[in-house]
GUPA-861826 format. One record per residue (C-alpha): x, y, z. Coordinates in Angstrom, 3 decimals. Layout:
<node><x>X</x><y>Y</y><z>Z</z></node>
...
This chain:
<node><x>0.000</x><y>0.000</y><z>0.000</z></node>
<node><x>1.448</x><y>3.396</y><z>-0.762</z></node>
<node><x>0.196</x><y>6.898</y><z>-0.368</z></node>
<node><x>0.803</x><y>10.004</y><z>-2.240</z></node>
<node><x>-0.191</x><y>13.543</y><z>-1.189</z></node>
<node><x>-2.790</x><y>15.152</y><z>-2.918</z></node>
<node><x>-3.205</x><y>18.564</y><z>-0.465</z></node>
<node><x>-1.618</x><y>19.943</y><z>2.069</z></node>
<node><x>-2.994</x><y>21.660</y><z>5.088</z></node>
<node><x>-1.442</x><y>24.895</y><z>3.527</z></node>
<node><x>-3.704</x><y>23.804</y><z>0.066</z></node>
<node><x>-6.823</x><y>22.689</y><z>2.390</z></node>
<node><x>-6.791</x><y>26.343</y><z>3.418</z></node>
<node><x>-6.586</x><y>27.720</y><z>0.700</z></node>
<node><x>-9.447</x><y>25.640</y><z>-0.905</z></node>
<node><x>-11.454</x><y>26.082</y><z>2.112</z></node>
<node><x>-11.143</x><y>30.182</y><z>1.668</z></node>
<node><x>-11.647</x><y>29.881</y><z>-2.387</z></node>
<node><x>-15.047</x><y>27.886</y><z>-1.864</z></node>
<node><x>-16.496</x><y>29.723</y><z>1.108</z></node>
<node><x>-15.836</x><y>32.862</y><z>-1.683</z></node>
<node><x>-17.817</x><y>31.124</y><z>-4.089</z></node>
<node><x>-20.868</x><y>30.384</y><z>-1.690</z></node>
<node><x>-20.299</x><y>34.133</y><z>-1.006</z></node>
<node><x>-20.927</x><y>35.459</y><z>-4.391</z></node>
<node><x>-23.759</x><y>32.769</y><z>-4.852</z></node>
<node><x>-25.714</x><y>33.787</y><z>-1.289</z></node>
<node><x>-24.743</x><y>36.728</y><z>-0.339</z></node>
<node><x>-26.473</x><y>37.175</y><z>3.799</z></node>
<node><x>-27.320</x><y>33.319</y><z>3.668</z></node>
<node><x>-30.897</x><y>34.658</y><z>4.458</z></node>
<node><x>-32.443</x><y>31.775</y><z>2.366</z></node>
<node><x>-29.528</x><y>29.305</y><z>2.192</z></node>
<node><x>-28.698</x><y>26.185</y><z>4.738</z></node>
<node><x>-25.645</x><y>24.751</y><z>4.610</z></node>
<node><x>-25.841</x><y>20.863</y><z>5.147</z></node>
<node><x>-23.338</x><y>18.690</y><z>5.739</z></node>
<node><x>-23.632</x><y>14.808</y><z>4.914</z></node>
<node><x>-23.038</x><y>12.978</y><z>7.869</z></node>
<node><x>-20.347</x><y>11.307</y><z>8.337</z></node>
<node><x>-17.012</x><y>12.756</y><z>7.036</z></node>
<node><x>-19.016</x><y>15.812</y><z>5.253</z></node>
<node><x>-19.907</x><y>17.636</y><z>8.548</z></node>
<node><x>-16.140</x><y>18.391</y><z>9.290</z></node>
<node><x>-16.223</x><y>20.297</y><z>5.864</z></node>
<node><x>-19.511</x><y>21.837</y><z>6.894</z></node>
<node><x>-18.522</x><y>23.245</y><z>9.995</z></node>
<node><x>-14.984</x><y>24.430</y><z>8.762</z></node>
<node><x>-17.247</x><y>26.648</y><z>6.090</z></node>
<node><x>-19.206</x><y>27.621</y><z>8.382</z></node>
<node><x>-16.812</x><y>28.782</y><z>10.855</z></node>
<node><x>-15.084</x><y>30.813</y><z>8.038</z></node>
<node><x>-17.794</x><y>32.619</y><z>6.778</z></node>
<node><x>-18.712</x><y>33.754</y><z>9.897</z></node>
<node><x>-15.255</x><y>34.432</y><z>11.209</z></node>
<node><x>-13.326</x><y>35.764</y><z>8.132</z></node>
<node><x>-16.326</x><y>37.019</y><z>6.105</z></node>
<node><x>-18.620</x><y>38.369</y><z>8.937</z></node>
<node><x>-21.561</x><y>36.491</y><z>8.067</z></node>
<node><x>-23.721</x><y>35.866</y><z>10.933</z></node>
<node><x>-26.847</x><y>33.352</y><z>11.267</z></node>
<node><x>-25.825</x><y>30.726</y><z>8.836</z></node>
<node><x>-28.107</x><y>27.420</y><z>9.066</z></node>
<node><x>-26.068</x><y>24.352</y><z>9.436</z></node>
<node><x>-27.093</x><y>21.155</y><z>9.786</z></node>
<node><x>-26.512</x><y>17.303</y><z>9.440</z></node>
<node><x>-28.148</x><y>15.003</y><z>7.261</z></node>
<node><x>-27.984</x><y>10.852</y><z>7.582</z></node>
<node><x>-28.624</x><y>9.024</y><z>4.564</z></node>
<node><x>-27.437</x><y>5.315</y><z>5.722</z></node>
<node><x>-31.087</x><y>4.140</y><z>5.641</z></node>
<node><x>-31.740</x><y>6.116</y><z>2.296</z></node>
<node><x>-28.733</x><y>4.394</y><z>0.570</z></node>
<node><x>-29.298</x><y>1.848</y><z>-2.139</z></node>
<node><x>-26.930</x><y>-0.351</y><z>-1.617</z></node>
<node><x>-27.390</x><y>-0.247</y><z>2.257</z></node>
<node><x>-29.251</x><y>-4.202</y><z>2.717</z></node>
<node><x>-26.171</x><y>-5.220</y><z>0.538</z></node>
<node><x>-23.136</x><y>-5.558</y><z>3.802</z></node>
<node><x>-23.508</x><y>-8.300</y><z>6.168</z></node>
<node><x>-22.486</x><y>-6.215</y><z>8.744</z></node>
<node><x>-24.719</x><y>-4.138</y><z>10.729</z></node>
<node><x>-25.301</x><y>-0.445</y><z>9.753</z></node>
<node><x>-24.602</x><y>2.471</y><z>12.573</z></node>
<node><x>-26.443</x><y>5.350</y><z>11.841</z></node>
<node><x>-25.163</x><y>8.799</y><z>12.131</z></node>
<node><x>-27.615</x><y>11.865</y><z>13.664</z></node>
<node><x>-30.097</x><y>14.093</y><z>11.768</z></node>
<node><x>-29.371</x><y>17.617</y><z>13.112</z></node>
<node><x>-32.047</x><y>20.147</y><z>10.843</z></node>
<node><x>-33.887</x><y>22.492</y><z>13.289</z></node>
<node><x>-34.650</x><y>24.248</y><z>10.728</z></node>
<node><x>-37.432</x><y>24.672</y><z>8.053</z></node>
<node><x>-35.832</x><y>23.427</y><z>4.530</z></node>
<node><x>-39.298</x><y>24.803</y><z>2.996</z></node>
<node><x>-38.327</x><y>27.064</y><z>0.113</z></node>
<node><x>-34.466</x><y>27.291</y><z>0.969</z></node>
<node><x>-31.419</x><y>27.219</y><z>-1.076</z></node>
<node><x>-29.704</x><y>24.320</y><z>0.363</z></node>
<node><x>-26.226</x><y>23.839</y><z>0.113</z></node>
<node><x>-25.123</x><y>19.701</y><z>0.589</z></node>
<node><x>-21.218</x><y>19.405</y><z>1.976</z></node>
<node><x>-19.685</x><y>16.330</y><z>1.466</z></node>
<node><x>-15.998</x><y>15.602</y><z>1.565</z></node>
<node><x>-15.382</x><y>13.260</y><z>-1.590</z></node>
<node><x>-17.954</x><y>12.507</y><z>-4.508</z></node>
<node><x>-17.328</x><y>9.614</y><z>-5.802</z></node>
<node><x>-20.068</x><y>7.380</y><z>-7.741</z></node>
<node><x>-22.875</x><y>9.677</y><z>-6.365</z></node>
<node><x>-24.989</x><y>7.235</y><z>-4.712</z></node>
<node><x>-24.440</x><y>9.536</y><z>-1.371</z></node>
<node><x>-26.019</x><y>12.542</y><z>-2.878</z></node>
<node><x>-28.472</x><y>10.771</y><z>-4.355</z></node>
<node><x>-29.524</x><y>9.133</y><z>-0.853</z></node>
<node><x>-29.515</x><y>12.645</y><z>0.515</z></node>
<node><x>-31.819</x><y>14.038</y><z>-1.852</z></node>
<node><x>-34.037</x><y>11.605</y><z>-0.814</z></node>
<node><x>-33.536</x><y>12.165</y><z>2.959</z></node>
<node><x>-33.720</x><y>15.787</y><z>2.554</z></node>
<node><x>-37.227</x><y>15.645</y><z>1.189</z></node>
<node><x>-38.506</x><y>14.569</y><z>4.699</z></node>
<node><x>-37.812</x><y>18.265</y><z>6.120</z></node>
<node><x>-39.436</x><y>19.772</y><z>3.262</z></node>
<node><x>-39.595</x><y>21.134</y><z>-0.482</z></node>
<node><x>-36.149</x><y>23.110</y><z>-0.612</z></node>
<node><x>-36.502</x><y>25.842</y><z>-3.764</z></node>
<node><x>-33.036</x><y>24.786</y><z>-4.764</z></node>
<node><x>-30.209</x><y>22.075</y><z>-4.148</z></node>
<node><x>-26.287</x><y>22.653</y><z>-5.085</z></node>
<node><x>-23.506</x><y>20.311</y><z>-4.071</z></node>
<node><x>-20.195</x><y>21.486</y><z>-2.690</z></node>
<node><x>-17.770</x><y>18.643</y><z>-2.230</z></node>
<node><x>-13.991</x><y>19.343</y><z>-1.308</z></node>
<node><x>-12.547</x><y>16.373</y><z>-3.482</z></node>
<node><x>-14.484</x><y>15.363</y><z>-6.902</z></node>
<node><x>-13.295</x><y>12.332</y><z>-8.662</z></node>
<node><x>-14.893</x><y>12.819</y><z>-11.787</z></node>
<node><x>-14.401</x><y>9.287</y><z>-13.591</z></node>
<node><x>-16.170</x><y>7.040</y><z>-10.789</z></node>
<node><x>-19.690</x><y>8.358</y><z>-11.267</z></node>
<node><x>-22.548</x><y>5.733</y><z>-11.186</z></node>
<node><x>-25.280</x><y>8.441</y><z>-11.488</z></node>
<node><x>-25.145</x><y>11.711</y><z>-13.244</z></node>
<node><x>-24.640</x><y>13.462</y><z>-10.246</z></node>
<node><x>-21.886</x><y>16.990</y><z>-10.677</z></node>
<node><x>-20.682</x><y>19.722</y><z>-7.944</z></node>
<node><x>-21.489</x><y>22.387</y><z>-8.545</z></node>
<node><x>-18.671</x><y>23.811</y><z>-5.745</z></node>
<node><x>-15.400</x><y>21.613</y><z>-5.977</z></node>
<node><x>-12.258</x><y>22.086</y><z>-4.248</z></node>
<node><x>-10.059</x><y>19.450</y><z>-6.274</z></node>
<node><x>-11.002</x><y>17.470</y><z>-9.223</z></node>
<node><x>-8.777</x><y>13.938</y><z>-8.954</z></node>
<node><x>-8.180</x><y>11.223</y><z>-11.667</z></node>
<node><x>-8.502</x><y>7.873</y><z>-9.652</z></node>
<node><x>-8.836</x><y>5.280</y><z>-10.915</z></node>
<node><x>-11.410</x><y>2.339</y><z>-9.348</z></node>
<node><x>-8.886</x><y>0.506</y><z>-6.642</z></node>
<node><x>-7.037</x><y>3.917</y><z>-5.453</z></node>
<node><x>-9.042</x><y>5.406</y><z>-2.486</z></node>
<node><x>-9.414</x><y>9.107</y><z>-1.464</z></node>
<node><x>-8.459</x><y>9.667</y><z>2.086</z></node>
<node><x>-9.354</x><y>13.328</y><z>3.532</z></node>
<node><x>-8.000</x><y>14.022</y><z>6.888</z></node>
<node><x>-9.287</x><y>16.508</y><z>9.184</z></node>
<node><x>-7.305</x><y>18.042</y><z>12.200</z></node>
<node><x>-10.387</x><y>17.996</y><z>14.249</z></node>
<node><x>-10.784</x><y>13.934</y><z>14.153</z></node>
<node><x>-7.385</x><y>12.617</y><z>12.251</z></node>
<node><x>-5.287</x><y>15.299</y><z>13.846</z></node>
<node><x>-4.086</x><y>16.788</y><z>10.547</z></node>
<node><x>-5.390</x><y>18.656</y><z>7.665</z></node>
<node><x>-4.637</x><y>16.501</y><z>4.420</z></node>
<node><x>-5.387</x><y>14.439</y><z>1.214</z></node>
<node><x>-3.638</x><y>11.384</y><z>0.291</z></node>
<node><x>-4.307</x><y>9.016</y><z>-2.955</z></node>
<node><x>-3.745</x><y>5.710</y><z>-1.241</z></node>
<node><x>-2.904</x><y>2.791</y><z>-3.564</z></node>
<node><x>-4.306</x><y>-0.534</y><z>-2.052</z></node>
């Protein structure tokens, strides 16, 4: 197994800064947008976002919350192993909202497609984009595009995406790990 470097914490920052810009000149005050982050690994991106919008960019009163899709998955009856379930966190109305989904890597799209799905339970949201730090763009099962990306990557199907996060993995990263 071997691992190669994809971003640095220095490059993490810097993509953090470049897309919380972008939601910036898409939103504005936020008024009508909610930030969601997919639960698990997307909520670190989420809050990181979040925390630099209102920090750095002096936007107050951004909605944030956490959406779990393991029961909305397709492919979730196909493990022998039992499923844990991450938390729902939306106190929020989604009615008529831009929502934003966070996820860390898009891969074959099958998360965002359970999400859409699981987001429908909170309400009728008036619009739906996709921000995802990492986007391999040749694994897609669905046609399913960012419209936010950090980093598009060329993996191919047995090379995995690994995003670290100083907050759980005690370092800021990226690494293309050959199995």
């Amino acid at each position: 197994m071997s691992q190669k470097v994809l971003l640095t914490s220095k490059e993490v920052n810097i993509i953090l800064h470049r897309l919380a810009c972008q939601l910036i000149e898409k939103h504005l005050d936020f008024s009508d947008t909610i930030l969601v982050g997919i639960q698990p690994r997307g909520t670190f991106l989420a809050e990181r976002l979040k925390d630099l919008l209102e920090k750095e960019y002096a936007i107050s009163k951004i909605a944030l919350g956490y959406l779990d899709i393991t029961f909305f998955r397709d492919d979730f009856r196909r493990t022998n192993k039992p499923l844990e379930a991450n938390k729902t966190q939306i106190d929020f109305i989604v009615e008529n909202k831009k929502v934003v989904f966070i996820d860390d890597v898009l891969y074959t799209g099958r998360s965002i497609r359970s999400a859409l799905t699981a987001i429908q339970s909170f309400g009728r949201p008036s619009e739906i984009e996709l921000l995802v730090l990492i986007d391999r763009r040749f694994s897609r099962h669905l046609p399913i595009q960012p419209d936010y990306r950090g980093r598009q990557v060329d993996a191919i199907n047995d090379e995995k995406v690994q995003v670290c996060w100083i907050e759980q993995d005690g370092e800021d990263a990226v690494y293309l790990i050959n199995k």
